[in-house]
Each structure stands twice: as structure tokens, then as C-alpha cells.
N, C-alpha and C positions, 0 to 999 in steps of 0.2 A: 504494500500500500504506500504509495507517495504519501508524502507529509510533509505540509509546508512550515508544519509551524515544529518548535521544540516543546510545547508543552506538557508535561511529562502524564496529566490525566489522560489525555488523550492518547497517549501510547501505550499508559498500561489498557484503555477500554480496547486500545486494538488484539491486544494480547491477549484479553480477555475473550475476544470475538472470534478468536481464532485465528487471525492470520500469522504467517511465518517469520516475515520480513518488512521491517519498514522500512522507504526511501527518506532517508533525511536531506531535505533540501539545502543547499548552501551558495547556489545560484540565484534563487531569485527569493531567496528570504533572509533575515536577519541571523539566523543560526551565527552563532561565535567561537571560537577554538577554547576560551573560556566555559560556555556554559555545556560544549559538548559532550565533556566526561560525563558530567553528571547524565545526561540523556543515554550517554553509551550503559550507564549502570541501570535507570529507567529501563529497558532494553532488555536488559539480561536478565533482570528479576521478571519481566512482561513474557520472557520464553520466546524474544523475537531478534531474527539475525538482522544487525542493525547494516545498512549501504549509505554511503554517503559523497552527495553528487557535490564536486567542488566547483567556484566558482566558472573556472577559465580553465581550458584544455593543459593550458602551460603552464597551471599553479601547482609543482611540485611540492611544496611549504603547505601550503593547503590541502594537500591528500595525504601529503606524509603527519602532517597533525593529525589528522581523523583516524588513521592507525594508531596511531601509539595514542588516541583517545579510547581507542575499542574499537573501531568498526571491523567488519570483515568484508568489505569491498568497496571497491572507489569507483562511483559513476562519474564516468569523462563525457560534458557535453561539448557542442560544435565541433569534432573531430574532423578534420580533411584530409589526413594522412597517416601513414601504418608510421611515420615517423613522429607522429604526435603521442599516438601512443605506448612508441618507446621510449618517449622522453619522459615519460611519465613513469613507465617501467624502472626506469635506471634510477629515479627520483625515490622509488619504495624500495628498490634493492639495496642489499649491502656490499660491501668492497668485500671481494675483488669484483662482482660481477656487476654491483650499480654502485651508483655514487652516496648514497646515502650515509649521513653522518650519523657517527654510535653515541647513543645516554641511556643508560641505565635508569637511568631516575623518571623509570613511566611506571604507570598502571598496569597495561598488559604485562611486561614481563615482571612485573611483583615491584618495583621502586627497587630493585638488587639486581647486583653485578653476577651475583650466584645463576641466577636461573637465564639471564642474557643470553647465554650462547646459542640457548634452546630458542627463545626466542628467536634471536635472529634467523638460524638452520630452518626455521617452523614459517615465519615470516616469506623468508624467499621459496621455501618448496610453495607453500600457498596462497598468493599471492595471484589475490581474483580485481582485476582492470576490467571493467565494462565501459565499452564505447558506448556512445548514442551516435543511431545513423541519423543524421539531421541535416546534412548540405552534401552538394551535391557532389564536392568533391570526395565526401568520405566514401558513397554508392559509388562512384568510379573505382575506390581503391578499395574494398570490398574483400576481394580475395587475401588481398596482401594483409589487411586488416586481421582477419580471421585467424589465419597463420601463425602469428604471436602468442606463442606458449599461455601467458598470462590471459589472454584473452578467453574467458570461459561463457562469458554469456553479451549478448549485443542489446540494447534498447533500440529499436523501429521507430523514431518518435515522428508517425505521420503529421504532426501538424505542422511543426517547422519544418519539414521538408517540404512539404505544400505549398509556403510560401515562396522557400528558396527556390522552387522548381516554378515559381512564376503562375502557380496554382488557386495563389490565396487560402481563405481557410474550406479549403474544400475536403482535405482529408483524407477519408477513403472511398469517397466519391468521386476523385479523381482517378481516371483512368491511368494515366503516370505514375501516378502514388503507390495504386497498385501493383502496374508495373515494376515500381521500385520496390515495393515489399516480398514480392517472388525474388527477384531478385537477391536479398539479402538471406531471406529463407534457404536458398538454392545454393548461396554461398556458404551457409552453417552446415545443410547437410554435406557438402563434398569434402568438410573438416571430418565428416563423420558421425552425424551427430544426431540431436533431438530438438525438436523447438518449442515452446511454450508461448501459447500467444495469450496477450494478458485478457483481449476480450471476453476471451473464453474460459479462462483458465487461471486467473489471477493469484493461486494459491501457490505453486508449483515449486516457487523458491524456499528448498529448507537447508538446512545444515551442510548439509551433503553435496549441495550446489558446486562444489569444488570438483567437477569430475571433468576428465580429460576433453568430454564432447562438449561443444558448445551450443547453450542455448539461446534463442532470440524473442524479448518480451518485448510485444507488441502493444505500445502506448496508444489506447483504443480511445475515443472520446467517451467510454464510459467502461466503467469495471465491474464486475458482480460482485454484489452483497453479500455475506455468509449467510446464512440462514439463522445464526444466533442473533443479528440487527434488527 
């Protein structure tokens, strides 16, 4: 379930409702690298795997906080290239294989230098980057997209590609749109894989979402209710 706001009632009622995973937004809402721990901990008493979408494709400081807040995956928006999302990769890796700089002094790996290494080893084996397909340069670069280890599941997000493709808020009532959502579909399955589309299917993200095939959630203009709402 997206979620624009941080307010932590409203995360445990999601938890409570059933769903698996909340989107914590960081793009177009107020969220703070301050008040995120605390949400990351909301979160985990709620029984929900926390994602958290940074502001700017390029903000490594901003995805690599929301790790070492709690989260267990980084929504990358307006992507245009498989090099965007290695810049991002290298920004959550450690040395020698990314650049990311070492402190002990987090939450996740315990505030100690003891349990670190494990951290870090655990960090880079798993180690979940979601694109959002949103411009049009990123549907060009698609396959290449896909390909990147890290890469486990995709966001579809028909509305801003709608526009970017000269569509307006047409959606998936564009024939293009369409077109472009095969498209990205067709590019997860040649990875191998399974897809989840969130129209349909909204629950599908759990725990386990770290699996080597890559899934693509389909940002539908409306999401099913659990039956507990």
C-alpha cells in the first residue's frame, strides 16, 4: 500500500488490515530521515515490510539513510537508464564492490561494531532496488534495466508515463501505455520471472520478495481493499 503520509496510526491500521508492505513516500511528501526510524519501528511491530521511495533517482544519501533506518527496499523514481540504477546500487553497496561508507552506530545492525560485518555481508547479498518505469527513456532501456542483479521487482507507474508519452492523464486507456506495459511485462518475464500486477493483486509483496525472478507492480488508478476495510 503507498502511503503518503508517516503517521504511524495509520500504518499500524494497515497492518492490522492485512496488508504486507507499505510504500513510504519520500518524493512527494514530507517524510524526514529524522522521523523515519521511528516509522521503520511502527512497521515492524505492524508485521509490514517497510519500501521507501527516495526523493531523486540520484539521491544516494537519501536511500542509503532509509537503510540503515530499516527499510528493506529502495523505490527509485524517474529512472532513464540501467546507469541510474547502478548509481544507486554502488551508493547501498559496500567497499570493495560499492562505495558506501561504514558506521556502526545504526539500528539495523544493533548500534555495534560486533554484529557489523553480518550486517554488511547480509546488506549486499540482499539488497532489493526497484525502478519505476515512468519516462520514456527508462521503457527504451528496459532490458538492460532488468538485468541488474539488484533489481528484483519494477513499478509500471502508468500515469506519469502517460504524460511523458504525450498521452496526458489517460492511463490505461491509452493505447501506448498499454503498449508500454507489455512491454515491461515481457521484459521481466525473459529475466525469468513472475509478475504481480497491483490492480489485481495488490497483496503479493511479502518477506520473501527477495527472490532471484523479478516482479513488476502495476500502479493501477485504483487498488483492492482487503476484505477486513
Amino acid at each position: 500500500m503507498q502511503c503518503f503520509t508517516g503517521d504511524h496510526t495509520l500504518i499500524e491500521v494497515l497492518g492490522a488490515s492485512g496488508f504486507d508492505y507499505v510504500w513510504l513516500d519520500s518524493e512527494h511528501s514530507a517524510l524526514n530521515p529524522r522521523a523515519l526510524e521511528d516509522t521503520m519501528r511502527t512497521c515492524e511491530v505492524a508485521g509490514l515490510t517497510p519500501l521507501v521511495r527516495i526523493p531523486e533517482p540520484t539521491d544516494g544519501t537519501s536511500a542509503r539513510r532509509a537503510l540503515e533506518a530499516g527499510a528493506e527496499g529502495v523505490i527509485v523514481p524517474m529512472v532513464r537508464s540501467a546507469e541510474d540504477v547502478r548509481a544507486i546500487v554502488a551508493a547501498l553497496t559496500f567497499p570493495p564492490a560499492g562505495l558506501r561508507g561504514l558506521c556502526p552506530a545504526l539500528r539495523v545492525p544493533g548500534y555495534t561494531v560486533t554484529g557489523f560485518n553480518g550486517y554488511m555481508r547480509d546488506n549486499d547479498a540482499q539488497l532489493l532496488i526497484i525502478p519505476m518505469i515512468e519516462t520514456v527513456e527508462a521503457l527504451e532501456n528496459i532490458d538492460e534495466i532488468c538485468a541488474i542483479e539488484q533489481v528484483k521487482m519494477l513499478v509500471f507507474a502508468n500515469g506519469e508515463l502517460a504524460f511523458a508519452m504525450g498521452e496526458g492523464p489517460t492511463m490505461d486507456s491509452s493505447s501506448k501505455v498499454r503498449a508500454a506495459r507489455k512491454t515491461v511485462f515481457a521484459a521481466a518475464r525473459r529475466r525469468g520471472d513472475r509478475r504481480t500486477d497491483a490492480e489485481s493483486d495488490e497483496g503479493r509483496l511479502r518477506r520473501g520478495a527477495r527472490r532471484r525472478h523479478l516482479d513488476v507492480v502495476h500502479r493501477a488508478g485504483r487498488a483492492r481493499v482487503p476484505p477486513a476495510l
